[in-house]
Backbone as a chain_set.jsonl record, in Angstrom:
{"seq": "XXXXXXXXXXXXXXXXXXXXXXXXXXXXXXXXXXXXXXXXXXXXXXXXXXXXXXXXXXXXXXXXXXXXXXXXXXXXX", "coords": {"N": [[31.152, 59.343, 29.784], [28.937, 56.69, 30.307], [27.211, 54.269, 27.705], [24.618, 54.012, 29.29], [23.892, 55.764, 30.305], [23.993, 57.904, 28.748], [21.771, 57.25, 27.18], [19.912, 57.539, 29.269], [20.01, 60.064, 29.416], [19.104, 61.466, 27.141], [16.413, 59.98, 27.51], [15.202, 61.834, 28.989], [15.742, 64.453, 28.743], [13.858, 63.973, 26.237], [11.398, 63.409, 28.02], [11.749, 66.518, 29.558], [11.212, 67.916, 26.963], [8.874, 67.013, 26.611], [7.171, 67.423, 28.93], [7.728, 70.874, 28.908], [5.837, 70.973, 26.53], [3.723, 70.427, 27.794], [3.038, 72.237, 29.371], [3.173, 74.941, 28.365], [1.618, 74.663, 26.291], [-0.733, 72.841, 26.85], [-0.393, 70.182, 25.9], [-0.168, 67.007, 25.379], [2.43, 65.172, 24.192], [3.245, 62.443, 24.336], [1.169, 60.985, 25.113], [-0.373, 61.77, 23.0], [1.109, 60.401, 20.899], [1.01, 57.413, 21.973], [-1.677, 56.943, 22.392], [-2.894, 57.951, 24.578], [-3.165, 58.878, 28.18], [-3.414, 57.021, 29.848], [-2.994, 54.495, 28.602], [-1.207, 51.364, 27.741], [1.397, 51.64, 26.842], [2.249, 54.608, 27.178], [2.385, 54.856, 29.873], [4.39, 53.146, 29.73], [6.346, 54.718, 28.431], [6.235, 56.575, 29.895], [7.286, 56.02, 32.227], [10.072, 54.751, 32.0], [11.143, 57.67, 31.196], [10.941, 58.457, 33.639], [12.478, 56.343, 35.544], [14.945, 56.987, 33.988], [15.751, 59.531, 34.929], [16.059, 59.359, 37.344], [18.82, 57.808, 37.273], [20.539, 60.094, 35.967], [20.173, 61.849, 37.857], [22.565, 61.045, 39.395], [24.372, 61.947, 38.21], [24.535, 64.766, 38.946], [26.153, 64.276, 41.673], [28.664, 63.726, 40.788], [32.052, 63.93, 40.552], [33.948, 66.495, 38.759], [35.614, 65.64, 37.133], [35.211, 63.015, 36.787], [32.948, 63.383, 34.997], [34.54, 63.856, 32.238], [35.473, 66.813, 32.108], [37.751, 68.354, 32.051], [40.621, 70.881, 32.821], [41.863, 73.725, 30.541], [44.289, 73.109, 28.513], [47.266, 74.836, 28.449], [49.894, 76.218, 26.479], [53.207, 76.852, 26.752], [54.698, 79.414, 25.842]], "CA": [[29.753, 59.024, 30.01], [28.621, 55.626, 29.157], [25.947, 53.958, 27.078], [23.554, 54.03, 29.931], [23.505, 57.411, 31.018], [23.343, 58.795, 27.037], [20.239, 56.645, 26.867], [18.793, 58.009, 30.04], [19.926, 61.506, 28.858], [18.216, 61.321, 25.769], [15.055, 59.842, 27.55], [15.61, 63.122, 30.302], [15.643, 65.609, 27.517], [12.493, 63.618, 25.871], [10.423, 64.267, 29.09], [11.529, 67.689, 29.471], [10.13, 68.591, 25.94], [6.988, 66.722, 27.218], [6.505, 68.993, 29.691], [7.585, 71.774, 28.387], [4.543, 71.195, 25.563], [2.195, 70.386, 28.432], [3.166, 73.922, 30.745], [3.335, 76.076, 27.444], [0.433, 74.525, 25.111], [-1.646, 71.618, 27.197], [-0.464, 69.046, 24.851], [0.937, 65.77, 25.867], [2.614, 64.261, 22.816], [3.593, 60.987, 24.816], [-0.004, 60.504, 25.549], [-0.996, 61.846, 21.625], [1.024, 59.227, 19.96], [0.651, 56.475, 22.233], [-3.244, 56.436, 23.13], [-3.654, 58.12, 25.82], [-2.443, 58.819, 28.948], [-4.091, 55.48, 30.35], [-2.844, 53.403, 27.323], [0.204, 51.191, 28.499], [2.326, 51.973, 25.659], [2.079, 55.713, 27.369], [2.703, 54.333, 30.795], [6.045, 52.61, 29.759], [7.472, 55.766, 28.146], [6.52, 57.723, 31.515], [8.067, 54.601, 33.516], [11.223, 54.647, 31.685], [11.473, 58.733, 31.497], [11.494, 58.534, 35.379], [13.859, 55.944, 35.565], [16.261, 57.882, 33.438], [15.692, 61.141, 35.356], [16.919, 58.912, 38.678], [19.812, 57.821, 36.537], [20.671, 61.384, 35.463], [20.43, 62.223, 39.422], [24.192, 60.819, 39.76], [25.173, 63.024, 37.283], [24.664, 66.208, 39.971], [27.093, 64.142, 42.591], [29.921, 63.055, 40.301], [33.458, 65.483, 40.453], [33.756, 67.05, 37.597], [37.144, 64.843, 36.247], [34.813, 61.879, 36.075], [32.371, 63.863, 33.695], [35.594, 64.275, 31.198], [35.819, 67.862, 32.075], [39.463, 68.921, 31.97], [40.863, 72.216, 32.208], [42.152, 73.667, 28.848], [46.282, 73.274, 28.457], [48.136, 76.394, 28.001], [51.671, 76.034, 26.061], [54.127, 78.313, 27.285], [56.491, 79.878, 24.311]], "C": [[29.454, 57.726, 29.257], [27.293, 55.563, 28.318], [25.2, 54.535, 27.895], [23.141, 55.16, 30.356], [23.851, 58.399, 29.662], [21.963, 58.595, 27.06], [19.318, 57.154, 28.02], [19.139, 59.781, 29.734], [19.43, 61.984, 27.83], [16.744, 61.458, 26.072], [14.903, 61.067, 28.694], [15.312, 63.991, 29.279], [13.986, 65.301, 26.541], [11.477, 64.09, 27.353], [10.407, 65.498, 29.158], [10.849, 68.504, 28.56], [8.856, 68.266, 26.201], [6.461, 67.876, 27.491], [6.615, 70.159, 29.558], [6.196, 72.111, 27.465], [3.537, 71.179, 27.074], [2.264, 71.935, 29.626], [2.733, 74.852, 29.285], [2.03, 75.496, 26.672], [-0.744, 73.984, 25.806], [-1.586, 70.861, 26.075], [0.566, 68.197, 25.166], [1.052, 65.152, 24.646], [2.883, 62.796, 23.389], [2.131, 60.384, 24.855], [-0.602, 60.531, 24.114], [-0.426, 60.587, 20.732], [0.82, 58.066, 20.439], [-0.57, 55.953, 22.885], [-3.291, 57.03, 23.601], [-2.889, 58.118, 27.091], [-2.382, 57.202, 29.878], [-3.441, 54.317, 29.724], [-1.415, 52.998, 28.377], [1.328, 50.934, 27.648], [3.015, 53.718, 26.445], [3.062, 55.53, 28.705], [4.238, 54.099, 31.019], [6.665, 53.563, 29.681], [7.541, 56.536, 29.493], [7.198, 57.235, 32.297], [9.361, 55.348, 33.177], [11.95, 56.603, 31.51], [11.971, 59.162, 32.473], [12.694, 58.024, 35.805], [15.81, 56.696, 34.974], [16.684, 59.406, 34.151], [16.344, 60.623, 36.785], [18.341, 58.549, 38.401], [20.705, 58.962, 36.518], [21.136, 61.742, 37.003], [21.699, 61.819, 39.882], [24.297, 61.97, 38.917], [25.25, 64.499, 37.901], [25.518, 65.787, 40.748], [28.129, 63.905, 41.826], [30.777, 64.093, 40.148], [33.131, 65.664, 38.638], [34.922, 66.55, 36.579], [36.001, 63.424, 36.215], [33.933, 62.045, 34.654], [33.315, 63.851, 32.814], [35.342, 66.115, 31.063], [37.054, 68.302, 32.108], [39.506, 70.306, 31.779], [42.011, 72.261, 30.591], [43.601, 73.349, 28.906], [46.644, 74.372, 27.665], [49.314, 75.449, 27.235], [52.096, 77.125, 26.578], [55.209, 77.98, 26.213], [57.19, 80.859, 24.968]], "O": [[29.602, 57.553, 28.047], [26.478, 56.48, 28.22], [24.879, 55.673, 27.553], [22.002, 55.408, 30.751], [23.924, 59.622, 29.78], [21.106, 59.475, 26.986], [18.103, 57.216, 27.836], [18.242, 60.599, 29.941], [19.383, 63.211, 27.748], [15.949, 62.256, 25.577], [13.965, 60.702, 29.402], [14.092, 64.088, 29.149], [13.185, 66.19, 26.251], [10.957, 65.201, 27.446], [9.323, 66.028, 28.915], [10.13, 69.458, 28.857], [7.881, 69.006, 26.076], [5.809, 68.78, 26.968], [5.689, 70.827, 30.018], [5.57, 73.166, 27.565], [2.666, 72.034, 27.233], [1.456, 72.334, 30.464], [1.701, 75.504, 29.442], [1.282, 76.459, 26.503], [-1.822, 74.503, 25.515], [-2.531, 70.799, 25.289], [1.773, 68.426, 25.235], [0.103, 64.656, 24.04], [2.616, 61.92, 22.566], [2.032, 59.186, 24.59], [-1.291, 59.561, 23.794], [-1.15, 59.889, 20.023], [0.401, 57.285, 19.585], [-0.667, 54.977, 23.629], [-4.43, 57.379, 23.29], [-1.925, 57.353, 27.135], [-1.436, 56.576, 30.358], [-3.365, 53.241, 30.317], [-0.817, 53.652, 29.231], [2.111, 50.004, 27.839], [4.2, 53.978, 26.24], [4.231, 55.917, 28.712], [5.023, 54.507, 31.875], [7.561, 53.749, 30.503], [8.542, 56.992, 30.046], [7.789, 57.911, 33.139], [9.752, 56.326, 33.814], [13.154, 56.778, 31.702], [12.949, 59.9, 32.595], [13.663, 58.635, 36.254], [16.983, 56.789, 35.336], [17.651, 60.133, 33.923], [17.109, 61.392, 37.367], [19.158, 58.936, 39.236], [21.761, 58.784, 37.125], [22.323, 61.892, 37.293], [21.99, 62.332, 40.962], [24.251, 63.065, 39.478], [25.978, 65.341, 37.376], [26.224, 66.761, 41.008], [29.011, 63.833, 42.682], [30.376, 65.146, 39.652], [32.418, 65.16, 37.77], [35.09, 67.002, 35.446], [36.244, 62.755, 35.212], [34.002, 61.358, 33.635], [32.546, 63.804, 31.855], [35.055, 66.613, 29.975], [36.726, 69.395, 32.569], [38.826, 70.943, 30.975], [42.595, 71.408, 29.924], [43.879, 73.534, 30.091], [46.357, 74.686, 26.509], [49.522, 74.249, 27.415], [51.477, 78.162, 26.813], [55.996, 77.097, 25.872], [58.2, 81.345, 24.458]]}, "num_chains": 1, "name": "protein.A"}
């Protein structure tokens, strides 16, 4: 996995806690520390959340040998 798809997995996992707070409490922390939902400090992080969540969206088509999944290695004694 490279840089770019840590950094949108990071910002993927940041949204999800978003929303998680805003389904379970009604509390948008993206919107609490940066102004407001309106504010465009707020805006960017929602921009760039999305973007990373389209990013992320390869990550459901790719085989499972490009992820670095490997099966385990046996020894035989």
């Amino acid at each position: 996995m490279g840089a770019l798809q840590r950094i949108a997995l990071l910002l993927t996992i940041i949204g999800a806690i978003n929303w998680g707070l805003i389904g379970f409490f009604q509390f948008d922390l993206v919107a609490a520390i940066f102004g407001g939902q309106d504010s465009v400090w707020s805006r960017i992080i929602y921009s760039l959340v999305g973007i990373a969540g389209l990013i992320n969206l390869a990550l459901l088509f790719k085989p499972a040998a490009e992820l670095g999944r490997t099966e385990p290695k046996t020894s035989r004694t």
